[in-house]
N, C-alpha and C positions, 0 to 999 in steps of 0.2 A: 567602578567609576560611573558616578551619573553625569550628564552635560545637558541640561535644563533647556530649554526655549530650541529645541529643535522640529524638525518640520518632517510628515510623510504621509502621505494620506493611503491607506489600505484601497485596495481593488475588493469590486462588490464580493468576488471570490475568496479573499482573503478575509473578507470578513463576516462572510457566512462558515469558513472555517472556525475562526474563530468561537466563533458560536456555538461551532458543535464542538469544540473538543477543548473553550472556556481557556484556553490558553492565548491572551492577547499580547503578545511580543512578536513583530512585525521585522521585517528589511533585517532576516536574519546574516549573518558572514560568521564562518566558523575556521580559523586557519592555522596551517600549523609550520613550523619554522623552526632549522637548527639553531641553538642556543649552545655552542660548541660540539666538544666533540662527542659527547656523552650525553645530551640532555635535548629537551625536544620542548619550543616554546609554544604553548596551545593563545590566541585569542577569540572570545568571544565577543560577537557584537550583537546588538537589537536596536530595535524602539519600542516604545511602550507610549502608549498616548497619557491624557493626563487623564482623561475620564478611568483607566483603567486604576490610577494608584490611589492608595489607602488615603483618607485625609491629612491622617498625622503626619507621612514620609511629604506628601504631597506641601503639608504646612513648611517643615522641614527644608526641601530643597528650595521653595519659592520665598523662607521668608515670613515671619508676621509681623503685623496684623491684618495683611493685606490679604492672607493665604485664600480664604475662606470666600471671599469677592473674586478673588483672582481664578480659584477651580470654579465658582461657576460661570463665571464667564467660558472658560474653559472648555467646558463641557456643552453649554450651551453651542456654542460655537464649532465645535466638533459635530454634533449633532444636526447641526445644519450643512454640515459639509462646507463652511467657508474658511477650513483650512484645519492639518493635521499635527496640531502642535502636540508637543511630549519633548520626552527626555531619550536619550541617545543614551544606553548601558553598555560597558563594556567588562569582561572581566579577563586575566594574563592568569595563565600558569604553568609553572616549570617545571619539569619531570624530569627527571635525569635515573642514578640507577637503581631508584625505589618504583621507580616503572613497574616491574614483576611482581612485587611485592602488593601492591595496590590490584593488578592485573588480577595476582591470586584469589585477594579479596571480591574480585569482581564475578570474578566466576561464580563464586557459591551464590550470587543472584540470583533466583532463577529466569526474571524478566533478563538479563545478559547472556544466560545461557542456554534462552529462547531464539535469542538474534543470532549468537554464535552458530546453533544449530541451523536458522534460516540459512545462511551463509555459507555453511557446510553443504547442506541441499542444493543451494545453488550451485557451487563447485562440482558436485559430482554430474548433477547434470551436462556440466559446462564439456566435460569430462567423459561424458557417457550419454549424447543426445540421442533420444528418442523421437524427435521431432525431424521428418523428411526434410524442412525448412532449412532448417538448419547441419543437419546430416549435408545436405549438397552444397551448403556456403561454406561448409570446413574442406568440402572435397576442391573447391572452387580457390581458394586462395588458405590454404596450410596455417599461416601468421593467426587468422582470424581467432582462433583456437585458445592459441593461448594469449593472444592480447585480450582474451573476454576473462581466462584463467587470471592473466595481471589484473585485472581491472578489479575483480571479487577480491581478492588479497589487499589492494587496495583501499576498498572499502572494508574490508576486516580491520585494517591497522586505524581508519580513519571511528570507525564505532566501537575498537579499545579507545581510544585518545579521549573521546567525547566521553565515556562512561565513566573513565579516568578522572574527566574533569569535572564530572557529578558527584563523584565521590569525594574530589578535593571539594569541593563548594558543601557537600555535605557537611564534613569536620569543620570546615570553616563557621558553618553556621552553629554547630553544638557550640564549638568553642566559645563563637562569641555568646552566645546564650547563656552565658555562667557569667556575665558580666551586671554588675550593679551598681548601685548610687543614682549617680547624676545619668550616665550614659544608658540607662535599661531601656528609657524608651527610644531613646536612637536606636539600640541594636532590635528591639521589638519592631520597629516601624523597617529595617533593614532588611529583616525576616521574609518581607514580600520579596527583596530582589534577591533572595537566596532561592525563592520557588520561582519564579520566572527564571534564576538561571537553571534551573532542575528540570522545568517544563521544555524550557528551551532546548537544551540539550540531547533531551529524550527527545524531541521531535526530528533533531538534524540525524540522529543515529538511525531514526526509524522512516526519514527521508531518505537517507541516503541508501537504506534496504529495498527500499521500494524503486528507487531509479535503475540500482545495481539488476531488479529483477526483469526490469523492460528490457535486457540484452541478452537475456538467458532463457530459455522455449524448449519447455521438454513437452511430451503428450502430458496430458491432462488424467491422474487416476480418476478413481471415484471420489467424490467427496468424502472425507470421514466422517462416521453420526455413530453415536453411544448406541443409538438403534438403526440396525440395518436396515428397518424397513419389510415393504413388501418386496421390493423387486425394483431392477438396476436397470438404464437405460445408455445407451452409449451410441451418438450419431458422430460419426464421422464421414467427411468429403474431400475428397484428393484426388488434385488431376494436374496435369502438366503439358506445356506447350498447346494451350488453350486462349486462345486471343494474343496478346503480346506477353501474356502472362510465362515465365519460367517453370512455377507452380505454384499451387493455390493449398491453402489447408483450414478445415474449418471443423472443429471437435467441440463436442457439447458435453456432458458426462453427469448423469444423477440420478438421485434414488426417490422413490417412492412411497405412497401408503395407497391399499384400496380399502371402498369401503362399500357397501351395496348401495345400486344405483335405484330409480325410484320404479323401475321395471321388475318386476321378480327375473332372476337370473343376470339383471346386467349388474358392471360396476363402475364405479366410478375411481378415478386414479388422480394422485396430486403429490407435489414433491418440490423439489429444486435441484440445484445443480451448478454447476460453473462450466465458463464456455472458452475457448482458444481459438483466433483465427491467424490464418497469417498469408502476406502474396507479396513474391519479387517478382519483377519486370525488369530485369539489365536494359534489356532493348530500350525503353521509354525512361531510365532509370528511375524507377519510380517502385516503393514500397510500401507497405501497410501491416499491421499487428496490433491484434484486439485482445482485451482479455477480461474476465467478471465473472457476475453469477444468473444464473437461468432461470426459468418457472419451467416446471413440467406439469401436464395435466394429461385427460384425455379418457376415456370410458372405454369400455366392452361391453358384450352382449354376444352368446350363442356360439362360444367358440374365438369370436373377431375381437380384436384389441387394436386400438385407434390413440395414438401416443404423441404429443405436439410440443414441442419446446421453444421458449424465444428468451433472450437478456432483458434483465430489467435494472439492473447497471454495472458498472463498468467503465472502461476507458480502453479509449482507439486512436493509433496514429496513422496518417496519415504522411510519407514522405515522397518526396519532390525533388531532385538533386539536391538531396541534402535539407529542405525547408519541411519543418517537423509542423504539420495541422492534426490539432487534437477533432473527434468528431463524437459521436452519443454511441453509444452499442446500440441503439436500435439499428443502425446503418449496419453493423456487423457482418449482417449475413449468416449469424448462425442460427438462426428459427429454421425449424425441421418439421417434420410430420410425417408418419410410421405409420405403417398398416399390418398388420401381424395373423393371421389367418390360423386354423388350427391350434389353436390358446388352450394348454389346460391351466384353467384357475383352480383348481383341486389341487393338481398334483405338481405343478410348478413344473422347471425346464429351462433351458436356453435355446433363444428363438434368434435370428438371424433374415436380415431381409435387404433389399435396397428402399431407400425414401422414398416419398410421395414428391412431385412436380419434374420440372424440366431437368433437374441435376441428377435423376435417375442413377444412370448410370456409371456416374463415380460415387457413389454413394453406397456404406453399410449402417443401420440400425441392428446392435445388438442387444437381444433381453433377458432377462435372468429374471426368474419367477420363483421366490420360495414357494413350498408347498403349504396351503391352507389347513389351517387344522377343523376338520368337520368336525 
């Protein structure tokens, strides 16, 4: 269903998203509702501004001969930000107990049985934490555990439903795609809101994997790369009942290349990485958890190897009793810097050290050096 002359104006955010990922359909709501006893009602909602829609659909829902005067005003208008007119989409669909059947279909996806697998990951984790952090908040109240277990099960049922309803919106559009005469170019110009609901869709499933991950904290592996690289770098910092702090955790993890430096015998080291931080305070009730991806660099010379890591993005929250403030990973706290003495760059090794500065002392850098081939 389209509903023409409605009003929303995107956030600067939302529409530099847009931008990047060419998907403009706004003020999403995606919900889901028994429809008896057997059968599960999906709706979808958006907005779409009118700058975004094709001319024809555009002439179509407004009307001619005024269509063509009308978008540019439109648009103009839009563009000055004196207000965010478009169309209000909705679409309804009923599942009942061809649910499976469609599910089956969904599987042999492989983009659905990339999520499913996220999903999976996430549960074991949830399941098997490796993360201090959270190892002592499942020790601290038991419930926690498996209301993180509901919550991913949750969101499993809620990104079958959506995929579900991509796949009905799918068939929907072949179907009417076989349709001719007078009506071709209705169902051609309709074709747009078949991919806005397809885009749509795929966004709320791949939103809602993303939110599900913000409650779930395992240690950080290595990054995966097709090529290992020269050599692995892993800083981690962990201390507890340190200021009002509970405990604090802050893990960086990435791999490397060298290459010779502009000194005979030195070199030069560069790479990336992804970073985990996390810190409860009961006492102050106050919390925070960061998460993204790192730069690694850093040189040797004569044995010595010098290894320095910081976030170059990512996302951090910041909570309050409760009041969630996003903030930049440069705040993070996980920039590090290593000092590694006795190096063989020949013959490679795993090296072990504490960091460079005042956090010393709960701190390890650990390094793994393939051997060079002379």
């Amino acid at each position: 269903m389209i509903q023409p002359g409605r009003r929303y104006t995107p956030t600067p955010a939302e529409w530099a998203e847009a931008a990047r990922t060419g998907r403009y359909t706004f003020d999403v709501k995606f919900s889901l509702a028994a429809d008896g006893p057997e059968a599960t009602r999906m709706t979808l909602e958006y907005f779409v501004p009118y700058s975004a829609f094709p001319q024809d659909l555009l002439q179509q829902i407004l009307g001619q001969p005024a269509a063509a005067t009308r978008f540019e005003f439109m648009s103009s208008a839009w563009a000055q930000d004196e207000g965010g007119l478009g169309a209000a989409m909705s679409m309804g669909s009923k599942i009942g107990k061809n649910f499976n059947k469609i599910t089956s279909a969904l599987d042999k996806s492989e983009e659905h049985a990339d999520w499913m697998k996220r999903l999976d990951d996430l549960e074991n984790c949830a399941r098997n934490p490796t993360s201090p952090l959270t190892q002592n908040a499942y020790r601290r109240d038991p419930r926690y555990q498996q209301q993180t277990i509901d919550a991913i099960e949750a969101a499993r049922s809620e990104v079958k439903q959506a995929t579900a309803m991509r796949f009905l919106n799918q068939e929907t559009s072949v179907a009417t795609g076989l349709v001719g005469g007078p009506l071709k170019n209705a169902v051609k110009a309709t074709g747009s809101v078949s991919s806005w609901n397809d885009s749509t869709l795929k966004y709320i499933a791949e939103q809602r994997i993303a939110d599900i991950s913000k409650s779930v904290d395992c240690e950080l592996p290595n990054p995966p790369r097709l090529d290992p690289g020269d050599g692995t770098i892993k800083y981690h910092m962990h201390r507890e009942g340190y200021l009002d702090y509970d405990e604090e955790d802050r893990i960086t993890a990435g791999q490397f290349d060298l290459r010779p430096g502009p000194q005979a015998g030195s070199v030069i080291l560069s790479g990336e990485g992804t970073f985990k931080g996390g810190m409860s305070a009961a006492k102050v009730g106050t919390s925070a958890k960061c998460q993204g991806d790192s730069e690694i660099h850093g040189s040797g010379y004569a044995g010595d190897l010098w290894i320095h890591g910081g976030p170059v993005s990512g996302r951090c929250q910041f909570i309050d009793h409760g009041k969630v403030t996003e903030y930049g990973p440069q705040d993070s706290d996980t920039a590090f810097s290593c000092t590694f003495h006795k190096v063989d760059l020949v013959n490679g090794g795993s090296y072990e050290v504490r960091a460079d500065g005042e956090e010393s002392a709960w701190t390890t850098c650990s390094l793994d050096l393939k051997p060079q081939q002379k």
